[in-house]
Biopython code that builds the backbone (N, CA, C, O; Angstrom):
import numpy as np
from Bio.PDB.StructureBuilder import StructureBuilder

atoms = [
    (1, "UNK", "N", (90.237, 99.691, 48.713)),
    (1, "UNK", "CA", (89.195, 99.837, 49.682)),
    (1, "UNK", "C", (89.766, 99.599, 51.074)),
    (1, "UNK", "O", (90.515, 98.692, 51.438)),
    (2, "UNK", "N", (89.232, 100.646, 51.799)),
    (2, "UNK", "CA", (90.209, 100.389, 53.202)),
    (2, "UNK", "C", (88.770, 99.122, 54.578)),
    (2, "UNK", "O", (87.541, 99.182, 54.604)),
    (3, "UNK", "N", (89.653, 98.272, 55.369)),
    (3, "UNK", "CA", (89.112, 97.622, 56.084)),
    (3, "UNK", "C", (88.571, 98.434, 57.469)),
    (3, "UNK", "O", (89.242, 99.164, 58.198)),
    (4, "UNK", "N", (86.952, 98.022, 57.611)),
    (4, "UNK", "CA", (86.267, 98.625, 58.665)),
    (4, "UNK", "C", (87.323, 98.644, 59.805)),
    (4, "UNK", "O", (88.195, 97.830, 60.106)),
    (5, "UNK", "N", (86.952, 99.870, 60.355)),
    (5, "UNK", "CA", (87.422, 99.577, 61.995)),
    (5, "UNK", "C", (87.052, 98.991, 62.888)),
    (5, "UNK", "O", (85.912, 99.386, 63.132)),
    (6, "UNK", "N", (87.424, 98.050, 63.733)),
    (6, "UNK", "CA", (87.407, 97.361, 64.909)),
    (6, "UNK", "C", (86.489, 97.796, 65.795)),
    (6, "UNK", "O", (86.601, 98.959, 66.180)),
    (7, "UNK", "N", (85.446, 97.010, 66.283)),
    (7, "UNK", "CA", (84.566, 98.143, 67.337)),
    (7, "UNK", "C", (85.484, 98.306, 68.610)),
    (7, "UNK", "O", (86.528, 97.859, 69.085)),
    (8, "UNK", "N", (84.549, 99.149, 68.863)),
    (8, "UNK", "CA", (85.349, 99.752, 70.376)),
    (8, "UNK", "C", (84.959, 99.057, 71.506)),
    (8, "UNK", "O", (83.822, 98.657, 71.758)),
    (9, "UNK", "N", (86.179, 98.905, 72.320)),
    (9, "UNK", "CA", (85.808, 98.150, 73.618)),
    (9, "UNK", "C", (84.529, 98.182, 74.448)),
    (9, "UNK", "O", (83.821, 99.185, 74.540)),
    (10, "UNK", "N", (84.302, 97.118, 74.994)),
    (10, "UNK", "CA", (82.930, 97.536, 75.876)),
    (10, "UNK", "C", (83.291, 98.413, 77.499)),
    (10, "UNK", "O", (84.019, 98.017, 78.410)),
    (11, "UNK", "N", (82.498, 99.678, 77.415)),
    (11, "UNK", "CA", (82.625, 100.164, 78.718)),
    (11, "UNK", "C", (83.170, 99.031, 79.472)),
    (11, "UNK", "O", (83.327, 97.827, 79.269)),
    (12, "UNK", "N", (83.549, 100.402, 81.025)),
    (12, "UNK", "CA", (84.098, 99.368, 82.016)),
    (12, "UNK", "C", (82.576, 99.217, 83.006)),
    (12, "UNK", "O", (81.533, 99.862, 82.900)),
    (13, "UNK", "N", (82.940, 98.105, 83.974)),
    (13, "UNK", "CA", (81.559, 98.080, 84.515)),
    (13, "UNK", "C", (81.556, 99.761, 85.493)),
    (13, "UNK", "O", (82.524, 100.501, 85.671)),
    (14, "UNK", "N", (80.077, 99.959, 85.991)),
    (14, "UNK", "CA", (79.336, 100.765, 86.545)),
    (14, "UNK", "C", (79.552, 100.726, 88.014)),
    (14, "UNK", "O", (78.919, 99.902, 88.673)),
    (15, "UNK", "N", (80.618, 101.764, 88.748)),
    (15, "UNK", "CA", (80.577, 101.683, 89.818)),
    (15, "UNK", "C", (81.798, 102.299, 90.543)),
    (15, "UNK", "O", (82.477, 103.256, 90.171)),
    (16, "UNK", "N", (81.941, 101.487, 91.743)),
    (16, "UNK", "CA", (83.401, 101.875, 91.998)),
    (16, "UNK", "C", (84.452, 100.340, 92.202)),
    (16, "UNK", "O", (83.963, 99.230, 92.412)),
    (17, "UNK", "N", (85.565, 100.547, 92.111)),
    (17, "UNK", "CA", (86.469, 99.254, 92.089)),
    (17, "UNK", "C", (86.846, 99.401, 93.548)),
    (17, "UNK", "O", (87.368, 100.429, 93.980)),
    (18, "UNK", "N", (86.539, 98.242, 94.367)),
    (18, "UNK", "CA", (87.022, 98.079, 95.632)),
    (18, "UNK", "C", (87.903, 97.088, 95.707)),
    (18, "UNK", "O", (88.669, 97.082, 96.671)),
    (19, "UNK", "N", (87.956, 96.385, 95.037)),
    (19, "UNK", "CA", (88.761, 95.429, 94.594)),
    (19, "UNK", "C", (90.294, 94.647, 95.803)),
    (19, "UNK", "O", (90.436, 93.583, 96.405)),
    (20, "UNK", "N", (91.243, 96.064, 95.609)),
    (20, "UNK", "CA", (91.842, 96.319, 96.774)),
    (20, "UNK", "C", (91.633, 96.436, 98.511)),
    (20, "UNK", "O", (92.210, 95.966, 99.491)),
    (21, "UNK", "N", (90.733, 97.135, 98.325)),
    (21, "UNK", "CA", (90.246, 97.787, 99.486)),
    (21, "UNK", "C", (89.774, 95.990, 100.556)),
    (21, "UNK", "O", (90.273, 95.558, 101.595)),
    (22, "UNK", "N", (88.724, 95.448, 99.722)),
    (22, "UNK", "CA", (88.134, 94.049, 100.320)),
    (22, "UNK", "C", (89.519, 93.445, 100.355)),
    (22, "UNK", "O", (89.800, 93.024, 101.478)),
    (23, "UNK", "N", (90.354, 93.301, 99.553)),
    (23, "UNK", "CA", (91.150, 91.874, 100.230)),
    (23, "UNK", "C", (92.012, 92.419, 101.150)),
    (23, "UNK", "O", (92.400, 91.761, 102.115)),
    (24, "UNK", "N", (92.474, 93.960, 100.880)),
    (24, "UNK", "CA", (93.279, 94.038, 101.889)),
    (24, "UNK", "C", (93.024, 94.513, 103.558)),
    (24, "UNK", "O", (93.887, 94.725, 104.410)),
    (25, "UNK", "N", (91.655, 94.586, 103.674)),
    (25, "UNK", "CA", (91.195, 94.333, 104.608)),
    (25, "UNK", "C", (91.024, 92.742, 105.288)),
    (25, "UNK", "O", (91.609, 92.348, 106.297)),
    (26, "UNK", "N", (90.232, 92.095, 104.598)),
    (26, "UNK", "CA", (90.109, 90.616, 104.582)),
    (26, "UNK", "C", (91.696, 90.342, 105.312)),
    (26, "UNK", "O", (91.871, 90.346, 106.531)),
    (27, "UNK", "N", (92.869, 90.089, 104.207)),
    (27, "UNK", "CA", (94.175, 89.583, 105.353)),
    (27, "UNK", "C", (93.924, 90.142, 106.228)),
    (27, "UNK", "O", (93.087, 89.464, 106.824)),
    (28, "UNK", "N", (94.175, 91.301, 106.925)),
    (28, "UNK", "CA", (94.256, 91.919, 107.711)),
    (28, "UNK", "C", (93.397, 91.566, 109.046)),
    (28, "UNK", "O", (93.903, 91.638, 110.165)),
    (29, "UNK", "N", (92.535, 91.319, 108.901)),
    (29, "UNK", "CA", (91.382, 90.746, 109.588)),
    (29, "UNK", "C", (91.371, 89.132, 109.967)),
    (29, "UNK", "O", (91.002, 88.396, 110.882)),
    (30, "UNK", "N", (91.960, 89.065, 108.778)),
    (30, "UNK", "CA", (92.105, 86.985, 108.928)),
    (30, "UNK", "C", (93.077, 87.124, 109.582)),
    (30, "UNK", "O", (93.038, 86.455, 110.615)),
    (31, "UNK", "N", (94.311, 87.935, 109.397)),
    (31, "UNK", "CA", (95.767, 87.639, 110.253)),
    (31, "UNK", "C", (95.391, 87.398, 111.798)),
    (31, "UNK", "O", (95.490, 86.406, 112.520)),
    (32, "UNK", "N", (94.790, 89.060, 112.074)),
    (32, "UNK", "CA", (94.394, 89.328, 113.553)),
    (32, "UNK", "C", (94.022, 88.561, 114.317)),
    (32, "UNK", "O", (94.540, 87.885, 115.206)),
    (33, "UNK", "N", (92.400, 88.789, 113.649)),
    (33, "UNK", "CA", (91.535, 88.514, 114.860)),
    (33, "UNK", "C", (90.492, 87.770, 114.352)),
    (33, "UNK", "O", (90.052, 86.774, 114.927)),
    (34, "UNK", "N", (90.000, 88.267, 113.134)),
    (34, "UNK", "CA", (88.213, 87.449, 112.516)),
    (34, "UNK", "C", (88.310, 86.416, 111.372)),
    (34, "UNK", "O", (88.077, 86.708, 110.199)),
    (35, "UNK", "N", (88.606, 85.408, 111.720)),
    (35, "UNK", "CA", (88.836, 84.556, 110.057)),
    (35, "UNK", "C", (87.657, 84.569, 109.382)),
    (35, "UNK", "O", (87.572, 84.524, 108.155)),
    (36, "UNK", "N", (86.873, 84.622, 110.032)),
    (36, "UNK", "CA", (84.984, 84.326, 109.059)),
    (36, "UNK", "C", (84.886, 86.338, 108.715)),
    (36, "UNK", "O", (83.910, 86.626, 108.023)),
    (37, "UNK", "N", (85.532, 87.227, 109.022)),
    (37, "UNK", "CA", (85.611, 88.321, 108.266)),
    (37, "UNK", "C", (85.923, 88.219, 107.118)),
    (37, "UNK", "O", (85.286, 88.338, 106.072)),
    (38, "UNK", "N", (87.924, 87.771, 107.556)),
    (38, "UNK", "CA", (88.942, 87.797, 106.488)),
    (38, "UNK", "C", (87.971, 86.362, 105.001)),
    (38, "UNK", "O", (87.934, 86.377, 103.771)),
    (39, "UNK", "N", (87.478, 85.533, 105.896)),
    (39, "UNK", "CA", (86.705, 84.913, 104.338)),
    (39, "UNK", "C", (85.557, 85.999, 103.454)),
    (39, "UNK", "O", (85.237, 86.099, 102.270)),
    (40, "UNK", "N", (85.177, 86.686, 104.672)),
    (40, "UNK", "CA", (83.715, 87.527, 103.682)),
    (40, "UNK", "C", (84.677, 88.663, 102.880)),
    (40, "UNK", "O", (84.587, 88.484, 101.666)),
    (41, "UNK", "N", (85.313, 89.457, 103.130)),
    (41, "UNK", "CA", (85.921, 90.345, 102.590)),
    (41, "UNK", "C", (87.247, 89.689, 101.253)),
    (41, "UNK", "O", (87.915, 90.318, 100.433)),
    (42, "UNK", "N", (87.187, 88.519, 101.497)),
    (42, "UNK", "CA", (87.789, 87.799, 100.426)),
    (42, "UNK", "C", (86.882, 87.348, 99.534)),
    (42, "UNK", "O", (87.120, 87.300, 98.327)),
    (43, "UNK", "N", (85.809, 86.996, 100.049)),
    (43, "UNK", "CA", (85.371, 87.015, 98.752)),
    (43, "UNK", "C", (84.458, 87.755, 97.595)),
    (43, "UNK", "O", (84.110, 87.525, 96.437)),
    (44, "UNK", "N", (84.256, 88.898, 98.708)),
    (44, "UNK", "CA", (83.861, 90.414, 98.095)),
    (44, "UNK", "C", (85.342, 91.098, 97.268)),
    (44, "UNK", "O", (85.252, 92.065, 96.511)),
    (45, "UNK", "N", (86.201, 90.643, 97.469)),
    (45, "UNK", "CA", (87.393, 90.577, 96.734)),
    (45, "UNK", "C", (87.487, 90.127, 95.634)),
    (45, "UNK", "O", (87.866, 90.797, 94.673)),
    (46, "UNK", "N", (87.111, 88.731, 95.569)),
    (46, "UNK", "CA", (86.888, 87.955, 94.143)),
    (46, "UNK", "C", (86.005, 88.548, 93.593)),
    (46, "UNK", "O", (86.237, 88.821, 92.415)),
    (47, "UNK", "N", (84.634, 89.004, 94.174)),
    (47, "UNK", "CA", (83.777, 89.005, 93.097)),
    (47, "UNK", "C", (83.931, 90.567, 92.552)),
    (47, "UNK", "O", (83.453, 90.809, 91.444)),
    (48, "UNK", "N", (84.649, 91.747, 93.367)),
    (48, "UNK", "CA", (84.881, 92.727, 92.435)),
    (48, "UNK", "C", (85.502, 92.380, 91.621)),
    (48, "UNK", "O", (85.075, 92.820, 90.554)),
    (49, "UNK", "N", (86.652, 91.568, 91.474)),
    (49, "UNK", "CA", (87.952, 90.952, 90.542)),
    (49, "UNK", "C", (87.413, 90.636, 89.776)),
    (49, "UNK", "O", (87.940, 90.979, 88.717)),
    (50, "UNK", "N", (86.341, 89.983, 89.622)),
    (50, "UNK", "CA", (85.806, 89.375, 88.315)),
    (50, "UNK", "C", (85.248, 90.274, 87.666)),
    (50, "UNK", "O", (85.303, 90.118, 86.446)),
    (51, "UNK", "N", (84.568, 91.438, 88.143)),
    (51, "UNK", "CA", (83.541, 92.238, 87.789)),
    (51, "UNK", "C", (84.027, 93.428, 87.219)),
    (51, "UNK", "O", (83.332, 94.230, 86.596)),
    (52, "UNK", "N", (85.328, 93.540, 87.460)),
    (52, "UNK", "CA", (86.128, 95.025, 87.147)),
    (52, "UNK", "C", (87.561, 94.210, 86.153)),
    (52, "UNK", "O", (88.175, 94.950, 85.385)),
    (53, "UNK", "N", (88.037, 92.528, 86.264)),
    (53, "UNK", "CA", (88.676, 92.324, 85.468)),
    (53, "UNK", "C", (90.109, 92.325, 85.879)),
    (53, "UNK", "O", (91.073, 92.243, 85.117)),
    (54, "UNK", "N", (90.132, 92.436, 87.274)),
    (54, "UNK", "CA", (91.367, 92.219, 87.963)),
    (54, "UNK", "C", (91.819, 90.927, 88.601)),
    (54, "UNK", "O", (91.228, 89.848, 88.566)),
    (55, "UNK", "N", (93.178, 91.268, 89.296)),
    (55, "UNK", "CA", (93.585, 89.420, 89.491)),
    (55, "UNK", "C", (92.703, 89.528, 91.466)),
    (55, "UNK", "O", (92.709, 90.289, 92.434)),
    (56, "UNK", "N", (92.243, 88.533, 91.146)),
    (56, "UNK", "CA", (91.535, 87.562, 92.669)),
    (56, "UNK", "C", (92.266, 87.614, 93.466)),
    (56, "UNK", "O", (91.829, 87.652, 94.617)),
    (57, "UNK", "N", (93.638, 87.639, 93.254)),
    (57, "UNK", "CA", (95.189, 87.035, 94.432)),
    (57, "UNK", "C", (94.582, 87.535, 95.848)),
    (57, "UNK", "O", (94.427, 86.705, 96.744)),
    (58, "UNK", "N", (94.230, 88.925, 96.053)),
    (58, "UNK", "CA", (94.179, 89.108, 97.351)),
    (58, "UNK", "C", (92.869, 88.618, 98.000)),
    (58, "UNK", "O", (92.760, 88.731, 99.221)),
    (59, "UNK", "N", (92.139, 88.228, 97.473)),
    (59, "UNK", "CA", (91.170, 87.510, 97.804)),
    (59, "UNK", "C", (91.459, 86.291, 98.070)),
    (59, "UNK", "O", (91.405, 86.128, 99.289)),
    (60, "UNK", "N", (91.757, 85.300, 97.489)),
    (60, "UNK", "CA", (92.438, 84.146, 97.802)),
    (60, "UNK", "C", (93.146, 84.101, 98.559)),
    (60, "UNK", "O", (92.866, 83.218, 99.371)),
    (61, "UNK", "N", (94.325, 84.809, 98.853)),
    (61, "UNK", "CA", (94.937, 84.987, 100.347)),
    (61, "UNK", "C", (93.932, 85.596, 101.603)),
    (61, "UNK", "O", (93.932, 85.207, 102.771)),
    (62, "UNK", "N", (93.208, 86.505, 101.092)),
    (62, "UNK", "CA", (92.601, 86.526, 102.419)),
    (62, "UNK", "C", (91.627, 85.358, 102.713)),
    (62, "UNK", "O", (91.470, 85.164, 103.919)),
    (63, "UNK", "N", (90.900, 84.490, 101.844)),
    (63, "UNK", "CA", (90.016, 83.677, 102.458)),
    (63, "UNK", "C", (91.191, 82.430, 103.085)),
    (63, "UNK", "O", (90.960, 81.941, 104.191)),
    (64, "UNK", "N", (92.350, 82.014, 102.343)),
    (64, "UNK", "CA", (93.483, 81.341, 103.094)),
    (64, "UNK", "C", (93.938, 81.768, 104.069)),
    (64, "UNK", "O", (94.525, 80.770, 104.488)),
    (65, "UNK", "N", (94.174, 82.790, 105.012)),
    (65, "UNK", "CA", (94.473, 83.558, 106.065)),
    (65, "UNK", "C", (93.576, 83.365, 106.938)),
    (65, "UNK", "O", (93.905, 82.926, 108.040)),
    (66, "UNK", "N", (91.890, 83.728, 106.561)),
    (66, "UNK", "CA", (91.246, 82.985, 107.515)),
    (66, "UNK", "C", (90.583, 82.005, 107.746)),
    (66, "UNK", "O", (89.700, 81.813, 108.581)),
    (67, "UNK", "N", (91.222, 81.069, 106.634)),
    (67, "UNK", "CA", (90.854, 79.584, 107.544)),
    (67, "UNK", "C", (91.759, 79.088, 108.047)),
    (67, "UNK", "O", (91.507, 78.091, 108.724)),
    (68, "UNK", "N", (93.136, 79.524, 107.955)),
    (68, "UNK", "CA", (94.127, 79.347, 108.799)),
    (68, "UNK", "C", (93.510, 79.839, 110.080)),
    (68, "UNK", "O", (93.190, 79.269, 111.123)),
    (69, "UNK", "N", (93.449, 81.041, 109.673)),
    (69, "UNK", "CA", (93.288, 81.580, 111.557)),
    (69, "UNK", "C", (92.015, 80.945, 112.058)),
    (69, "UNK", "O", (92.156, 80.894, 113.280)),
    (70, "UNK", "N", (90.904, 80.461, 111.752)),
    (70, "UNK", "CA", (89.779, 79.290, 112.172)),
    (70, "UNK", "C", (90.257, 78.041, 112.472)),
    (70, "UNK", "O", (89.725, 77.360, 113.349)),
    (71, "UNK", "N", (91.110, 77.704, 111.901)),
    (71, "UNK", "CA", (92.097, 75.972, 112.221)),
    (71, "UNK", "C", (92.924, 76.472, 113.432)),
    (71, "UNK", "O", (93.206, 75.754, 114.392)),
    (72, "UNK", "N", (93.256, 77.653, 113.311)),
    (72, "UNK", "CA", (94.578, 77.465, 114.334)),
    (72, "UNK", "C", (94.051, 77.781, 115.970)),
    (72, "UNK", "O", (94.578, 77.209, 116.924)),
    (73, "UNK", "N", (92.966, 78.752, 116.119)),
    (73, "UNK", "CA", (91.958, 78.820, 117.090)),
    (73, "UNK", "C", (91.426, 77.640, 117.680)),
    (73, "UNK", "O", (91.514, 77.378, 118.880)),
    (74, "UNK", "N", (90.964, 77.049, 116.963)),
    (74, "UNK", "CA", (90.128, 76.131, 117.045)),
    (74, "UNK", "C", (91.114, 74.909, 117.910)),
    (74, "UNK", "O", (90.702, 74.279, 118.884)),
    (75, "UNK", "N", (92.563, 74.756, 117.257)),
    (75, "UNK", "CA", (93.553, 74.055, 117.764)),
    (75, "UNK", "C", (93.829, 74.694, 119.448)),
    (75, "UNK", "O", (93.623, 74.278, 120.588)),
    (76, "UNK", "N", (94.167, 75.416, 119.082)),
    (76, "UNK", "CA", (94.650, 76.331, 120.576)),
    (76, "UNK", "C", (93.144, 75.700, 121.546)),
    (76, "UNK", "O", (93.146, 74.847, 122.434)),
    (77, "UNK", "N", (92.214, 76.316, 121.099)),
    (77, "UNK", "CA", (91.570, 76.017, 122.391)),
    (77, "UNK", "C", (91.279, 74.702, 122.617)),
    (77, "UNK", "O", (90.773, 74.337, 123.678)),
    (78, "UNK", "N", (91.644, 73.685, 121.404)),
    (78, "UNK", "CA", (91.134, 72.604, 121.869)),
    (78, "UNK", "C", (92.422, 71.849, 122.896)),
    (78, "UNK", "O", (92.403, 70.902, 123.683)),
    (79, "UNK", "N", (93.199, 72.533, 122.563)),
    (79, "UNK", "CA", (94.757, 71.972, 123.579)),
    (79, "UNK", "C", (94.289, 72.690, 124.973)),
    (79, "UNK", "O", (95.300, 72.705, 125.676)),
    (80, "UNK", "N", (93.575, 73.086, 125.440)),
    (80, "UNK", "CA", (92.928, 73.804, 126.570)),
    (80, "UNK", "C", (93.313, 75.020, 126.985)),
    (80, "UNK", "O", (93.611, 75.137, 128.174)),
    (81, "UNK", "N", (93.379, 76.025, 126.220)),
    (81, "UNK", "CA", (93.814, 77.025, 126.480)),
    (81, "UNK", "C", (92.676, 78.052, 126.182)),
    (81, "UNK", "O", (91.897, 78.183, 125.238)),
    (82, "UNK", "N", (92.903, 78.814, 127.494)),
    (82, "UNK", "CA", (91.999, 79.988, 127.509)),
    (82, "UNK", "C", (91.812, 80.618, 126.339)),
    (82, "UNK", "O", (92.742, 80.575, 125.534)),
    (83, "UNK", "N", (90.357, 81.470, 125.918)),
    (83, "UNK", "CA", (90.258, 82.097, 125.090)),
    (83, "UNK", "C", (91.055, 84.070, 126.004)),
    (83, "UNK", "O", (91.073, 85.197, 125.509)),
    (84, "UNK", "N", (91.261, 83.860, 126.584)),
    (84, "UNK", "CA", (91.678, 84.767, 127.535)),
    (84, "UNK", "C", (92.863, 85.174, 128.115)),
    (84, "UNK", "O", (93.204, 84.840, 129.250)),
    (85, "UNK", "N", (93.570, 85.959, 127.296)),
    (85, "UNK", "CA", (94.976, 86.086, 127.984)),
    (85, "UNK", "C", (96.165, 86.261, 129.760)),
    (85, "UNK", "O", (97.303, 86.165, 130.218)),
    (86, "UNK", "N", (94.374, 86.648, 130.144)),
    (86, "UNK", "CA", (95.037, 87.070, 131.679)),
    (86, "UNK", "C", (94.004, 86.081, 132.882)),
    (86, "UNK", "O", (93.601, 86.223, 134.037)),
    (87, "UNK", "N", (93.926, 85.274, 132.022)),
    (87, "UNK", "CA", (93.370, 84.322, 133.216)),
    (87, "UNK", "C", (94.898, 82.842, 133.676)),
    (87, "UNK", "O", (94.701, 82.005, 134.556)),
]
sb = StructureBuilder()
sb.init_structure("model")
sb.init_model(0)
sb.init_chain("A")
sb.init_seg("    ")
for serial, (resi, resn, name, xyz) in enumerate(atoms, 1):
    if name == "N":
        sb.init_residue(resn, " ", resi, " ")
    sb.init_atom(name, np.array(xyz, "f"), 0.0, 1.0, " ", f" {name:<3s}", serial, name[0])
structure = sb.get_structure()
């Protein structure tokens, strides 16, 4: 007697995978200029990752990128320095 077959995987989820797209925007954004971007797009990063089954990494770097870049702002101007390059 031969043994049932294995069911079949469950579909993938319903949609599109941005996955990429959010974190690698997010760094990009945290590097620059917006750390409270680079956190939102990080963690629209994670939560496709979870949802499609991929690794978080670029999400996690981007929300680390911009709280770096929120600490390091925050430093600069508190040492008194213009938010303004040509003043």
């Amino acid at each position: 007697m031969n043994a049932p077959y294995p069911p079949p995987p469950p579909p993938p989820a319903v949609g599109r995978d941005r996955t990429t797209l959010w974190g690698v925007l997010g760094i990009v954004l945290g590097l620059i200029c917006c750390g409270i971007l680079g956190i939102v797009f990080g963690y629209l990063s994670i939560r496709d990752a979870k949802r499609f089954g991929k690794s978080p990494v670029l999400g996690w770097i981007a929300i680390a990128l911009g709280v770096v870049n929120i600490i390091g702002n925050a430093i600069w101007r508190a040492s008194g320095h213009s938010m303004y390059w040509y003043r």
